[in-house]
Every structure is written in C-alpha cells, then in structure tokens.
C-alpha positions in Angstrom: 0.0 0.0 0.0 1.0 3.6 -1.0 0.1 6.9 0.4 0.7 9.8 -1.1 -0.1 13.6 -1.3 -1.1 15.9 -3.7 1.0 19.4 -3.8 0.0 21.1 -6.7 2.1 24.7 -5.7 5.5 22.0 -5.1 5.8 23.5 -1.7 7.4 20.4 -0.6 9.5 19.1 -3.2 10.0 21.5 -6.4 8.9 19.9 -9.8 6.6 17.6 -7.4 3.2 17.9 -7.6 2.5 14.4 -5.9 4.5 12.8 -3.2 4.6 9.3 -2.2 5.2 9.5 1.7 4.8 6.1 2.7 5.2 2.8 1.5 3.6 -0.3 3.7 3.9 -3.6 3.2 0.8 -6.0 4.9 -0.3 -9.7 4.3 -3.8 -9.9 4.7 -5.8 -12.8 5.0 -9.7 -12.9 3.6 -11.2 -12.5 7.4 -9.0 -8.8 7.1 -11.5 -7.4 4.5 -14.8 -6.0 5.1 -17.4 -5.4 2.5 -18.2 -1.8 1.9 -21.2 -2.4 -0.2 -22.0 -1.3 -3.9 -24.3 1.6 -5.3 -23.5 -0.1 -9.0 -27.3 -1.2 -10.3 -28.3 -4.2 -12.6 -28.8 -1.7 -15.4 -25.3 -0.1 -14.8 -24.0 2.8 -13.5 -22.8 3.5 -9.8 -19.6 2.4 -8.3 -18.3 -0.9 -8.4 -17.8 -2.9 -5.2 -15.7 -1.7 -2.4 -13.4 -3.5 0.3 -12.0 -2.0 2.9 -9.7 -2.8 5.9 -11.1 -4.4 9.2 -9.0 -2.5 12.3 -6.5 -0.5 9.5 -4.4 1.1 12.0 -4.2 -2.0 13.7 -3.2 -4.1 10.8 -0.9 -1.3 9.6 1.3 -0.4 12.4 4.7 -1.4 12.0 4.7 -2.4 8.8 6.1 0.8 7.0 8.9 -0.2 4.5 9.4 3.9 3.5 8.2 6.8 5.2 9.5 10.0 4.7 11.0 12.0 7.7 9.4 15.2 6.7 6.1 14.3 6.2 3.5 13.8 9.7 0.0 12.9 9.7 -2.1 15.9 11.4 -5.5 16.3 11.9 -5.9 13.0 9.6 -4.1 13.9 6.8 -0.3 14.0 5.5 1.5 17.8 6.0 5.4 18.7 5.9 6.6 18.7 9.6 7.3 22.4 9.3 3.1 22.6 8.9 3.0 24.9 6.0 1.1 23.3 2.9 
C-alpha cells in the first residue's frame, strides 16, 4: 500500500506535484477485508464494489517499509513537519 499527497504549488519538493510518503507492506488474509457495499445497479451505473480494511491502524502499524522524515500525519491527513502546505 501507497500513500501519497497531492502538492500542486510544489511546496514540498519542487517539480513535485505528488508525493509518495509512505510505503507499507501487509499480508492480509480474507477474514482482514470488510465489504463496503455497492451503489452499481443491474442496469449499470454507480460504483463498483468496495473492500476495505477491518481495524486498519491496527493491521498497519509497524509495517512501514518507506516513510518520509518530513512528512507527519495531522489532523488526519499527510503535512510537511514544518506545517506549512
């Protein structure tokens, strides 16, 4: 799994407009997944199916294989540790 962020004014990293901060590697097993459920209808449209992560933080802790020193996660989302986006 990759995160990233999206920096279109390159503050972080000139000629950057999206960063990949963190690189985790997991081994999930099928009891790990959770449905999400579908809005997609018989006739078409909607979204397709969507899984998700049971206990994510959980599962994920630990298993970073990259992460960048000068990116923190604040308020739920990815900003440079100086805090200036």
């Amino acid at each position: 799994m990759w995160r990233y962020l999206i920096d279109p004014p390159e503050q972080i990293e000139r000629g950057k407009p999206v960063i990949i901060w963190r690189v985790d590697v997991v081994f999930l097993k099928k009891e790990d997944w959770k449905y999400e459920g579908s809005t997609a209808g018989a006739a078409g449209g909607g979204r397709t199916h969507t899984f998700g992560v049971k206990e994510p933080a959980r599962k994920l802790k630990g298993t970073a294989v990259y992460k960048r020193k000068d990116i923190i996660v604040k308020g739920g989302k990815p900003i440079p540790v100086n805090g200036q986006t």
